[in-house]
N, C-alpha and C positions, 0 to 999 in steps of 0.2 A: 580429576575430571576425566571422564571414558574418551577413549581416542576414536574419532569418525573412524570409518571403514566401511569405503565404497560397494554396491551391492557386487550381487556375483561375478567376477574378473570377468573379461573376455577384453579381445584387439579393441585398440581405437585407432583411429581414420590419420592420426600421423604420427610418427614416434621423435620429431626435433620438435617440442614445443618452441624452442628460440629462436628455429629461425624466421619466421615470420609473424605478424601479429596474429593475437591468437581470431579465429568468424566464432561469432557468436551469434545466435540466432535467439530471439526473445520472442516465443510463439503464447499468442492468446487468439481468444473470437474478439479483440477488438473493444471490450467494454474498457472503461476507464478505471475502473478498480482491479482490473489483471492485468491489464497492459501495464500500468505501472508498476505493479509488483516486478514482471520482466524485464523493463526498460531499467529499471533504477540500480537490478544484481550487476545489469551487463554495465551500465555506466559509471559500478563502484568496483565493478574487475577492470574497466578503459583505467579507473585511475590508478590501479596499483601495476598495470602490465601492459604494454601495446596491442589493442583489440580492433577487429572491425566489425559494429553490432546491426545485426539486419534484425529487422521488427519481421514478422514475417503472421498476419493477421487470417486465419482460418477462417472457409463459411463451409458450413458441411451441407448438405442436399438435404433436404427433408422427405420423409419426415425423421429419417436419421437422425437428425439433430435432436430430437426432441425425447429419442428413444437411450437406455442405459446402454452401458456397456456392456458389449458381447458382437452376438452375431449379426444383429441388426443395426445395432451402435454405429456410433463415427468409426470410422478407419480413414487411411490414407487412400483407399480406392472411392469414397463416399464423398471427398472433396468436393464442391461446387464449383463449376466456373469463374466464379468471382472471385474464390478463396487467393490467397496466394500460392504459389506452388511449394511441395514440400518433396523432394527427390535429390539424391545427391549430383553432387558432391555435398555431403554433410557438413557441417559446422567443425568445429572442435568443441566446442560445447553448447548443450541446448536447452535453452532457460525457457520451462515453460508451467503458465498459470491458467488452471479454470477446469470444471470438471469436462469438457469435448477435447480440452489434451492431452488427457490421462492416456486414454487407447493409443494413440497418437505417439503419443514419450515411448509407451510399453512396445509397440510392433517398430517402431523407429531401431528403439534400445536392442531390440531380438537380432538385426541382421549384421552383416557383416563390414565391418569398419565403420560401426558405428559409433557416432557422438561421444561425449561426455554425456549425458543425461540428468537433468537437475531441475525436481516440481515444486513448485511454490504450494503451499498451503496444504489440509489430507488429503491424500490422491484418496483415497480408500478403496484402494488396489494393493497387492501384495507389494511390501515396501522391496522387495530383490530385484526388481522390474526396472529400479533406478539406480543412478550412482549414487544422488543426493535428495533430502527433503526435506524441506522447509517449512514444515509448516508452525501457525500459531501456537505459543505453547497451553493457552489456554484448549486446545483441542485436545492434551494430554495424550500425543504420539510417543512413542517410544520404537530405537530401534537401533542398530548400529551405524545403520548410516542416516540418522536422525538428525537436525541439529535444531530442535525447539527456541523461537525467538519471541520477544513480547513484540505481539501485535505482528505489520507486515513488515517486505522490503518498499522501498518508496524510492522516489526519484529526488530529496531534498539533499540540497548540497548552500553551504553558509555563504558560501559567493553568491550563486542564482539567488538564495534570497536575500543577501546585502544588495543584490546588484538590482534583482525588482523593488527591495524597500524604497531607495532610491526615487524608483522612476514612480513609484505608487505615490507618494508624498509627493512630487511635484505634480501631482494632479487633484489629490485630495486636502493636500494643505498639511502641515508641523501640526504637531500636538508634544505637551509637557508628558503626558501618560495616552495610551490608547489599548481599549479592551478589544478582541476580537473573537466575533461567536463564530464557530461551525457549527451550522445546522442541518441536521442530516433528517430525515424521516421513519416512515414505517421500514419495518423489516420483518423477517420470519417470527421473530421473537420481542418484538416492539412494533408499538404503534404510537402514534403522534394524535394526542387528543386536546381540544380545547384548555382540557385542567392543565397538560402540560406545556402549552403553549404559554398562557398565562404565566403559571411558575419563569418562565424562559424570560419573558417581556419582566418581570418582578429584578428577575436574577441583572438582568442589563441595564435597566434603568435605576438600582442600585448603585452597580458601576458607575454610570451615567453621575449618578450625584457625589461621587466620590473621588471626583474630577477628571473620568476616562474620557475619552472620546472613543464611544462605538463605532466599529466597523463589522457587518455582518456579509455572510455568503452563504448559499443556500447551495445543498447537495441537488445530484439526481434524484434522490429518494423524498426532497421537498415534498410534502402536496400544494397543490395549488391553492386551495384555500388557507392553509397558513401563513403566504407570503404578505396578504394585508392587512393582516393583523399586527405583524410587525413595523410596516408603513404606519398603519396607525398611531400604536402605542408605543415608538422612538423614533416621532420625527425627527428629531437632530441625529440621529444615527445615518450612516452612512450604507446603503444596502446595495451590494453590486445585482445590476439589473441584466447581467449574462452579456453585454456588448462590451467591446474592445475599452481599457484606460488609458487615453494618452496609447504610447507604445506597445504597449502589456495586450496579447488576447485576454491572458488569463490571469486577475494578479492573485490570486493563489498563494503562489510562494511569498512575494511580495509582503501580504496580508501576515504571514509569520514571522517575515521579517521584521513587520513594525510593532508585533504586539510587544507588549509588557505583560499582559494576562489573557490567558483565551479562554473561550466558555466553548465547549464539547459535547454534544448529544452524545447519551449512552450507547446507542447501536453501533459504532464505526469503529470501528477495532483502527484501520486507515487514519481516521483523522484523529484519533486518541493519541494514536504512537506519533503520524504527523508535528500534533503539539509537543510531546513529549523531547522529540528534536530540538525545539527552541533553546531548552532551559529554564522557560519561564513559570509560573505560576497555572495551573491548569483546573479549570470550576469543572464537575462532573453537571449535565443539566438534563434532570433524570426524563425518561418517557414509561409511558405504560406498558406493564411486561418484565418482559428477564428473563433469564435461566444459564444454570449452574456455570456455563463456559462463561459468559459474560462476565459471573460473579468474580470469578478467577483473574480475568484479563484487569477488570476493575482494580479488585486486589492486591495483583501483580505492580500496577502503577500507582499504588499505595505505597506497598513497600520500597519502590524504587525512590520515592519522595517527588511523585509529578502531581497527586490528584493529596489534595485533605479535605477531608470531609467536614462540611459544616465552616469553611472557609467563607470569609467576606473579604470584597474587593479590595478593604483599606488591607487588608494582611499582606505579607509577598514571604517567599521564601524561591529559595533556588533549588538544583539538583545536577548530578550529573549530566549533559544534556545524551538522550538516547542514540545509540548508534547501533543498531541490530542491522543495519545493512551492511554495513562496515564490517560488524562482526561475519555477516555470512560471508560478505566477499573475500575473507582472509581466510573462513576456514575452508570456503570453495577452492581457491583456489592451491591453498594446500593440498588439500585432498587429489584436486588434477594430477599434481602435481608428482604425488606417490604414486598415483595409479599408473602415471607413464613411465614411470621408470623402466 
């Protein structure tokens, strides 16, 4: 196995990592699929080390925002009012996702007693610019201070969802078995079409007869015109309508917690590896589209034994359950680790 090896040396911002907990700062724009990629590294280094993780949520000025990186790009003077602030005193380490914090990491990373430095997913920026980078392996990175993971990091931990299963079932009632879809939408490289909607509504009320009790939830990336179609064709399904359960804003985790099997749109790299966490049996439920990265992340959760193809709901089998956040947060924190010395 190649040993990480942090990008170009230079100072960091304190030389006793022990005596205090380590600031962590977990910077995105805020979306929900980068925000947790950050939130989830810092909350699997809180559990290996004494941490204190500030969210720290970026708006850049436009039309900056909208523009690539360079001269006209985000930077740190381009911040908006609303943004949160970004000026030292620095973190110890700065965990950050989404292409508006690339610039951001890199002019951060340049100055003096700066950061730890660590980007989630391809910055597609010269990889020197970081200490660490994470991204998916199906984007086929390479580099020394690389550490390729299937799929992303996430915010799942087997307590939060024991602890939401729980509270989910005393509001939606025991079941002997229970299926659970994520259903995600269009993407750059998919699209969500009646024929695959159908296929979806086939794929569950299968389940359905094979004595699961569905539970469905729908992405950001839903369209709106698919959600009633689903109401339609499994009314005994259970389909969270976006408002609070019982205690739960969001039963999310919950919903993993209670499956036995889940069913998984193709586009989500997120909630493929999400499921893959469980342990359980995992239905791939194809949409229109594809291309070659996708092929691979698919692949990849072939070989690991989370996805078989041409599986039906009476089948089950097990697998290692996934821990690629785990995995980064150890070899993260390794790496700090060296580097301070």
């Amino acid at each position: 196995m190649t040993t990480l090896r942090a990008g170009a040396k230079r100072g960091y911002a304190r030389p006793d990592m022990q005596k205090d907990p380590l600031t962590l700062w977990a910077v995105s724009d805020g979306r929900a699929g980068m925000a947790n990629q950050v939130l989830g590294l810092a909350e699997a280094l809180a559990r290996r080390t004494p941490c204190r993780i500030v969210e720290k949520t970026i708006v850049i000025t436009p039309p900056h925002d909208r523009l690539p990186r360079g001269p006209l790009g985000p930077s740190l003077a381009r911040l908006a009012p609303s943004s949160d602030p970004l000026s030292p005193p620095w973190p110890d380490i700065w965990l950050a996702c989404g292409r508006r914090t690339v610039p951001l990491s890199l002019e951060v990373r340049a100055m003096a007693g700066a950061p730890f430095v660590v980007q989630t997913q391809d910055p597609k920026a010269p990889l020197g610019g970081f200490d660490l980078v994470l991204p998916p392996a199906h984007d086929q990175l390479s580099g020394a201070n690389v550490l390729p993971l299937i799929g992303a990091p996430n915010r799942l931990s087997s307590v939060r969802m024991a602890k939401d299963a729980l509270a989910l079932e005393a509001e939606v009632g025991p079941a002997d078995k229970t299926a659970v879809a994520l259903i995600g939408g269009d993407s750059k490289q998919y699209k969500m079409t009646p024929n695959a909607v159908s296929l979806m509504l086939e794929a569950l009320a299968a389940a359905e007869d094979a004595g699961h009790r569905v539970l469905i939830t729908f992405s950001r990336r839903t369209p709106a015109w698919v959600k009633p179609h689903f109401a339609k064709g499994l009314p005994k399904a259970w389909i969270w309508d976006g408002n609070a359960v019982g205690q739960i804003g969001n039963p999310y985790f919950g919903l993993l917690g209670l499956a036995d099997r889940l069913y998984v749109t193709a586009e989500s790299a997120n909630m493929l590896t999400d499921a893959a966490f469980t342990g359980c049996p995992v239905h791939l439920l194809p949409l229109q589209g594809g291309a070659a990265k996708w092929r691979r992340l698919h692949a990849s959760l072939e070989a690991h034994g989370v996805l078989r193809p041409d599986a039906g709901p009476d089948d089950h089998w097990t697998y290692p359950p996934l821990r690629e956040t785990d995995r980064a947060a150890d070899a993260l924190l390794a790496l700090y680790r060296r580097a301070r010395r």
